[in-house]
C-alpha positions, 0 to 999 in steps of 0.5 A: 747600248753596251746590251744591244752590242752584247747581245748581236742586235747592234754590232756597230757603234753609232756615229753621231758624226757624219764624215763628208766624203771628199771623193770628187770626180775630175770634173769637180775638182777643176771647177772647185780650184777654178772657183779658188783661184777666181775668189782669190783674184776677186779678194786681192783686187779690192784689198788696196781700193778706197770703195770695195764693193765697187772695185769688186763689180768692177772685177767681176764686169771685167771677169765677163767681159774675157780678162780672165779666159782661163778661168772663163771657159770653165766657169762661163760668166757669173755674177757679183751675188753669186761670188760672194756666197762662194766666198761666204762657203769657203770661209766656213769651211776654213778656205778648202776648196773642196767645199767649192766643188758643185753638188758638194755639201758639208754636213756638219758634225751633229752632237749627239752624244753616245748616252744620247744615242744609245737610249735614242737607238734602243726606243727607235727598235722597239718590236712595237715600232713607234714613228721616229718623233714618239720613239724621240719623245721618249727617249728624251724623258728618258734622258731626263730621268737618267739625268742626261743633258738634253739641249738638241731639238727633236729635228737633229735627232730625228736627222741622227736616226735616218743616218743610223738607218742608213749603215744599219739598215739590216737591224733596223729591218729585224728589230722592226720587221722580224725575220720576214723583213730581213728576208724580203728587203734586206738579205740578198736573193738567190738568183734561178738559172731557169734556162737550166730546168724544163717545163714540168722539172719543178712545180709549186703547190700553194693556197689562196683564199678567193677574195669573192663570195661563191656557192658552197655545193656542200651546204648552198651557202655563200663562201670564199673558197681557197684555190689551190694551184700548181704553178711551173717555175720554168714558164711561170704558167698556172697548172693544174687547181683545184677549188676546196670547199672544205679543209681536206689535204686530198685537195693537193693531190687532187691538183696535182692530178689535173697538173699531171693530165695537162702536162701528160707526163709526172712533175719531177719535184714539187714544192709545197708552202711548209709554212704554218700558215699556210697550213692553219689558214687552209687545213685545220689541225695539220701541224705538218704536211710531212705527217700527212701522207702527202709525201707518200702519195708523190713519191708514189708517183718517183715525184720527189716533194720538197716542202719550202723554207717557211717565212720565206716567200722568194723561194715561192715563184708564185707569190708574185701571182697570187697578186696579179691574179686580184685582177681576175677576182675584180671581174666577178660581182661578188668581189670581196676586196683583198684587205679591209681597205679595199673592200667594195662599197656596199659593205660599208655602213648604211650603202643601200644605194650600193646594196641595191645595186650589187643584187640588181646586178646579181640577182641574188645568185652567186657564181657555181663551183663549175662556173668559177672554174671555167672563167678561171681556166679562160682567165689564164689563158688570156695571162699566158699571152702576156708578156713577162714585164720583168725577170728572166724572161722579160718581153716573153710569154709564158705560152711561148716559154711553155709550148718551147720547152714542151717540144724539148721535153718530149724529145728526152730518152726518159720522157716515156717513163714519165707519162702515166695513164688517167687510171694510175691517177685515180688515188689522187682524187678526192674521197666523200667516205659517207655514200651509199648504194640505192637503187639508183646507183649513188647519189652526189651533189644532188646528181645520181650516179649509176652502173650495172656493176652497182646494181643489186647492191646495197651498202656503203661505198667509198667515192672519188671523185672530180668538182670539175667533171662530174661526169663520172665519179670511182666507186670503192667497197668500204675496204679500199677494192674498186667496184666501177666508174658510175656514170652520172644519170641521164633523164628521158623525154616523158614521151619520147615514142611521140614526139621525141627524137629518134636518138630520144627513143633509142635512150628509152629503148635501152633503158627499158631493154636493161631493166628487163634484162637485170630483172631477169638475170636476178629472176635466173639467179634465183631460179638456182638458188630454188632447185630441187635440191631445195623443195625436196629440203622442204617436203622432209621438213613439212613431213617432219613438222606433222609429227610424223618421222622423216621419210625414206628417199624413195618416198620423196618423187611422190610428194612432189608429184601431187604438190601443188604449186601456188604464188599468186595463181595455182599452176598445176603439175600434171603426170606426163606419163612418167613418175618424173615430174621436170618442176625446174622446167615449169617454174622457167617456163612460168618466169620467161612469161612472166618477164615478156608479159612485165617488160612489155606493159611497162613500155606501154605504161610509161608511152602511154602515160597511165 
């Protein structure tokens, strides 16, 4: 014991007496000294009588019938048993009326030595927490090792700890629970005037890992995915989440993109869970978020970041929703249950019964990314018209808190200053580094992507882009420069011009009209790199390369003049009554026929089915 008061685990003696408190109400008091004074009339009456207990009956009869109306319109009527043990109590406790008082008991004093509960204290704190009657078992061997006399039974030392517990509660929480029970059942908490911040002031961002199976797009393979969320601590109201099918930090700033589109305008501060944990459960190898370049994308945007006291979920107002949100993850077939006890049937042994069932009821299919979020985004807002059952805004809802302080946040001087445009978001989505540019744009999730601005490119890209719309994705070079928004791909009806409709045919028209006029805006670009300039070059080297030595300026117009030109078929330059001959002229005139007689075949081909 002396080590524990030592150390500062134990700060306070034991009290192997308990003192029974002798602080009564008036109401007490008057019934225990009319008990006193009914005893003490009940004693004198049969102190002289030959038969006492009849002579006592006698007394109590009369009692009844109004001899003693004083005493009687306290008490009301009573019986001869019922006297005899209050006199029987006020014995024991050597005739002090207090002991009459009802509701009043007297414990007696245990006698537990301060050996006997030094050794009794010190094993009932073990770190390991033993129940009461092992750790009492121990220290009663102890007791007989050290020699110490040991005569009470294993009850009044169990009775001795749960007093103890009692007045120590605080190191009874530590020694058995850590910092974490401290702080959760024992340390008081610090109330939030949420009537002193508006919506989107103060927004939350922590993780959860989904307690149901899902599709991972990454690898078509069945995983729990983690959700990470930003929660309002004024409405207590889901924001903006994003779904991680991988460990990536971006996945916070890419919530904090959607929590920002939905608010339409900036958080002021955010609080991130700092906690190791949370950061070894959902991102591997980060040992700090305040090393990761999370803070400098915020700040980016004036948000100030604060990272939450670790081991300490009170200062997370979002805790308490992860739990109500096990509702939501009951609903979907693929529930995985929140611990090993509450897991469904079919995962235990031999449930073929349950197996069965489950993939009847699945059909051997599991709920999308897309799909997931959309039931997610229906789910809150079925609990945003649930009315808080407790806490600040008990009776309200979360959508009335949200939509009130919204109006009065939109009527601040400064809330123009907090708006920004979708564009100024872009960095906060996620990047896939590993793409590159084909012919058809981009391909992600087995979707292309494509714009003009890729065409005629081929090469790695950077992208951003949105689990949630996929209907466009960021393109970046490799050194961080924006190229364009790709558009995801739309296909065509085989026969449009046949049985298609006309909103199908102008599609295929504006298709077919923009290869035709990429083709030849690469067919004009060539043309230029293709000038005279270019085929006079090559004459002088075909001349050089015959041996003999380079001509003179003058003698090159000749050449070209008697040149024949051949690609597929020969054109020939004819004289046009001049020495000049225009071969640029020529060779526009042979690509424009060419392009007209390309385009219009393709169209041909592709109604035509050949």
């Amino acid at each position: 014991m002396k080590y524990y008061q030592e150390t500062g685990l134990i700060k306070r003696e034991p009290e192997p007496i308990a003192k029974a408190s002798r602080e009564l109400t008036e109401k007490q008091w008057e019934v225990a000294l009319a008990r006193f004074d009914l005893i003490k009339l009940y004693i004198e009456s049969s102190e002289k009588a030959d038969n006492k207990v009849k002579a006592k009956q006698d007394f109590i009869e009369a009692y009844n019938h109004g001899a003693l109306p004083d005493l009687m319109k306290i008490l009301s009527e009573t019986s001869y048993k019922t006297v005899e043990r209050w006199k029987k109590t006020l014995k024991e406790n050597s005739f002090d009326p207090i002991s009459l008082a009802p509701g009043y008991t007297y414990v007696k004093p245990r006698s537990v030595t301060k050996e006997q509960a030094e050794i009794l204290i010190r094993e009932f704190l073990n770190p390991n927490s033993p129940p009461k009657r092992e750790a009492i078992r121990i220290a009663k061997n102890i007791m007989r090792i050290k020699g110490i006399e040991d005569t009470l039974s294993e009850c009044t030392y169990e009775r001795f700890l749960n007093d103890w517990v009692e007045k120590n509660y605080d190191l009874y929480a530590l020694a058995r629970s850590g910092e974490k029970g401290l702080n959760d059942n024992v340390i008081f908490s610090i109330v939030r005037d949420l009537d002193k911040i508006e919506v989107g002031d103060i927004v939350f961002a922590d993780g959860k890992t989904l307690d149901f199976f899902m599709m991972n797009p990454l690898t078509g393979k069945p995983k729990r995915m983690t959700l990470i969320l930003f929660f309002d601590m004024k409405s207590s109201m889901p924001l903006g989440f994003d779904i991680m099918p991988s460990e990536n930090v971006m996945t916070i700033a890419s919530a904090l993109r959607r929590t920002i589109l939905l608010l339409g305008f900036r958080p002021k501060v955010v609080y991130i869970d700092n906690g190791k944990a949370f950061r070894s459960k959902y991102f591997q190898g980060v040992s700090d978020f305040e090393t990761t370049g999370i803070k400098g994308l915020f700040e980016r945007l004036e948000i100030k970041t604060i990272f939450a006291k670790k081991y300490h979920g009170q200062s997370k107002s979002q805790e308490r929703f992860h739990r109500t949100m096990s509702e939501y993850e009951r609903l979907m077939p693929s529930y995985s249950g929140m611990n090993p006890i509450d897991k469904p049937a079919r995962f235990g042994r031999n449930e073929i019964f349950h197996r069965t069932l489950y993939d009847r009821v699945t059909e051997g299919t599991l709920p999308t990314v897309r799909q997931v979020y959309e039931t997610l985004m229906y789910w809150f807002t079925v609990y945003g018209d649930r009315e808080h059952q407790d806490g600040f805004y008990k009776g309200r809802t979360p959508n009335e808190i949200f939509s009130e302080s919204l109006e009065r946040v939109k009527a601040l001087p400064d809330f123009a200053s907090r708006q920004i445009v979708k564009d100024e978001l872009r960095y906060l989505m996620l990047e896939e580094q590993v793409r590159d540019i084909r012919k058809n744009g981009i391909e992600l999730f087995s979707k292309p992507y494509w714009s003009e601005e890729l065409y005629g490119r081929h090469h790695k890209a950077i992208i951003k882009y949105d689990f949630f719309d996929d209907s466009e994705i960021l393109v970046y070079d490799t050194k961080g420069n924006f190229i364009c928004t790709a558009i995801r791909g739309d296909m065509v009806n085989p026969a449009a011009r046949m049985f298609g409709s006309e909103e199908e045919i102008k599609q295929l028209e504006d298709k077919l009209s923009l290869q035709g006029r990429l083709k030849k805006l690469t067919i004009s670009t060539a043309k230029e790199l293709y000038n005279n300039d270019y085929v006079n070059m090559r004459q002088l080297m075909l001349k050089s390369s015959g041996g003999d030595s380079a001509p003179a300026a003058e003698d090159v117009a000749p050449l070209i003049e008697n040149k024949t030109i051949k690609n597929k078929k020969s054109l020939s330059v004819k004289k046009t009554g001049t020495d000049d001959v225009d071969l640029s002229q020529l060779i526009n005139e042979e690509a424009e026929s060419r392009i007209i007689h390309t385009f219009q075949f393709e169209k041909d081909e592709y109604e035509g089915g050949n």
